[in-house]
N, C-alpha and C positions, 0 to 999 in steps of 0.2 A: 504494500500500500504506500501510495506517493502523497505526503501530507504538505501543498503549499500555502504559505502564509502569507495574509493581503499586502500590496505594494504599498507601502506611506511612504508618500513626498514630502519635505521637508522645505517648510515655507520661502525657506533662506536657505541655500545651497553652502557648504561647507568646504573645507580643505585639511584634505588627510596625505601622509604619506604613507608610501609602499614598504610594505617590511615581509614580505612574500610575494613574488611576482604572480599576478592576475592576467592571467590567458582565457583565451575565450574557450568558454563550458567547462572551467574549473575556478574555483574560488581560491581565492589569496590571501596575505593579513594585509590588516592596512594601521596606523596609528589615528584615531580621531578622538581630540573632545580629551585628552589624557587616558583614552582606555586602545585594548586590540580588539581589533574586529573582523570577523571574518568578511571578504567584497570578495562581489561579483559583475560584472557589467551591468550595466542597468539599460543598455540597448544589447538584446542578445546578437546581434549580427553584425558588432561591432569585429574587424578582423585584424587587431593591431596588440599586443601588449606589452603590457606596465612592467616595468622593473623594479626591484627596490631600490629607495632614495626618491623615488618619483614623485611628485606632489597630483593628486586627483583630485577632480570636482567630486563631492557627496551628495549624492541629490536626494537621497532617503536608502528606505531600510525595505526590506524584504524579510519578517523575522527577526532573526538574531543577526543577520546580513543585511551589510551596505551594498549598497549600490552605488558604481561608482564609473565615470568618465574619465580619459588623461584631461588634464589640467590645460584648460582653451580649448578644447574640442567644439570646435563651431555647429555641430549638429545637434550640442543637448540644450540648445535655447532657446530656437524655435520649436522646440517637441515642451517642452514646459510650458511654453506661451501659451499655446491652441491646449494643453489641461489647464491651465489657469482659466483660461475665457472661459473653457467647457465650463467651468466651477462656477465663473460667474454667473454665465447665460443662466442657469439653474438656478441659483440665488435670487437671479431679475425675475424668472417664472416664479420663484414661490413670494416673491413679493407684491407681483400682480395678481397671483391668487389668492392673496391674505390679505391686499394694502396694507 
């Protein structure tokens, strides 16, 4: 039995370093926040990896796992934006259905 646990994004994006190199479809440690964490990509079709020493963007958690980009990767800020709005647009419906 495969038990996954729901994606939380993290309002404000963070920066961790690499202290296990993260390859894609395996998990790495990363340092964030003063604790270790276990990361994993947070776009699985990402085909590039992280070495340690590396600094990553932390966009949220998976679990007990980060989710994690290299540090500038230009493709994880417009995929945030379009879930941000999605967030929004839903907030603006349930505010026109409640006033």
């Amino acid at each position: 039995m495969t038990y996954t646990s729901e994606v939380v994004l993290f309002q404000k994006s963070g920066t961790g370093r690499v202290e296990e190199v993260v390859t894609p479809g395996q998990k790495g440690w990363v340092a964030y926040a003063g604790s270790y964490w276990s990361a994993k990509f947070y776009q699985a079709d990402f085909a590039g990896t992280i070495a340690p020493g590396e600094q990553v963007t932390v966009l949220g958690r998976q679990g007990n796992t980060l989710l994690v980009m290299p540090r500038g990767y230009a493709g994880v800020e417009p995929h945030r934006q379009k879930e941000q709005l999605g967030r929004r647009s839903a907030i603006q419906q349930i505010r026109l259905c409640f006033g």
